[in-house]
C-alpha positions as CSV (number, residue, x, y, z in Angstrom):
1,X,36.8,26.5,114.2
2,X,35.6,29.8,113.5
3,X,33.2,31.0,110.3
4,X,34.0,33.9,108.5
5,X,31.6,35.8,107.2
6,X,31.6,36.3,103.3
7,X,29.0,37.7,100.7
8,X,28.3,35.3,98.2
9,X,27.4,35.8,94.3
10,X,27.2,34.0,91.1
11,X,29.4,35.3,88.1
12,X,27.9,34.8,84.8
13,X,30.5,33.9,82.2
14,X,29.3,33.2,78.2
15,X,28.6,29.3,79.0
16,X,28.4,28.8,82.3
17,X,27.3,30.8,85.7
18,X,30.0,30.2,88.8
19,X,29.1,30.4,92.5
20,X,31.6,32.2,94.6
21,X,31.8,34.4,97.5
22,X,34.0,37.3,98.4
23,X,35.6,37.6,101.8
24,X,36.1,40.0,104.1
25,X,39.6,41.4,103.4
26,X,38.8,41.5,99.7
27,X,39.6,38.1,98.4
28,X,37.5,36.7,95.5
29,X,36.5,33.2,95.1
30,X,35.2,31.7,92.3
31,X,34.0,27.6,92.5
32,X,34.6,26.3,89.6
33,X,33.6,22.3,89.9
34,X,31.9,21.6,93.1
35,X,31.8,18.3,93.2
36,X,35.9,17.9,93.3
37,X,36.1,21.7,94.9
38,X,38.2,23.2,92.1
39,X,38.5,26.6,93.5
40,X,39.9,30.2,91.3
41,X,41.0,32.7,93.7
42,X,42.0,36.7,93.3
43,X,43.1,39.8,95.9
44,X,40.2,41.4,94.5
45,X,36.6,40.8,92.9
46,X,37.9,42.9,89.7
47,X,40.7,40.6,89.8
48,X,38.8,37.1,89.6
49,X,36.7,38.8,86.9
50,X,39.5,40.0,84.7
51,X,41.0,36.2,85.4
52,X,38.1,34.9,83.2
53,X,37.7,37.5,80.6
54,X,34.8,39.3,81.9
55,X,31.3,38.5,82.8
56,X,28.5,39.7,85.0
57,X,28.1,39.3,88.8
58,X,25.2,38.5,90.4
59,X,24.1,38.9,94.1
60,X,21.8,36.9,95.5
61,X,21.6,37.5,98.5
62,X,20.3,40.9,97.9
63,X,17.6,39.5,96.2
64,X,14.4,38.8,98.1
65,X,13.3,35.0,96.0
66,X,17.0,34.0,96.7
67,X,16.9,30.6,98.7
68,X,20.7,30.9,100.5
69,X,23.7,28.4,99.5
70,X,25.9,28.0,96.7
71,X,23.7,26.8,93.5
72,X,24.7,27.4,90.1
């Protein structure tokens, strides 16, 4: 099994804040329940955004307190 690298950010909705990651060829994911791995996917970032109405994204890892993984 192979990893494949992806980018990972949080998208800030009204009421809640989803981690997700984007991958390589342009697909967005969005988790939406982590503990039963609900999933929303899209072709493209502006795609998964449009899906939920709009919000804000967030990149952590460009941000130097960031401490790495999936956390909401």
């Amino acid at each position: 099994m192979t990893s494949v690298p992806a980018v990972t950010f949080r998208l800030h909705l009204p009421h809640q804040v989803l981690p997700g990651f984007l991958l390589p060829d342009g697909w967005a994911v969005a988790i939406d329940d982590l503990e039963y791995g609900l999933t929303s996917a899209a072709p493209s970032l502006p795609d998964l955004i449009r899906g939920y109405g709009g919000g804000r994204l967030e990149w952590p890892e460009h941000d130097p307190t960031y401490q790495g993984g999936l956390h909401t």
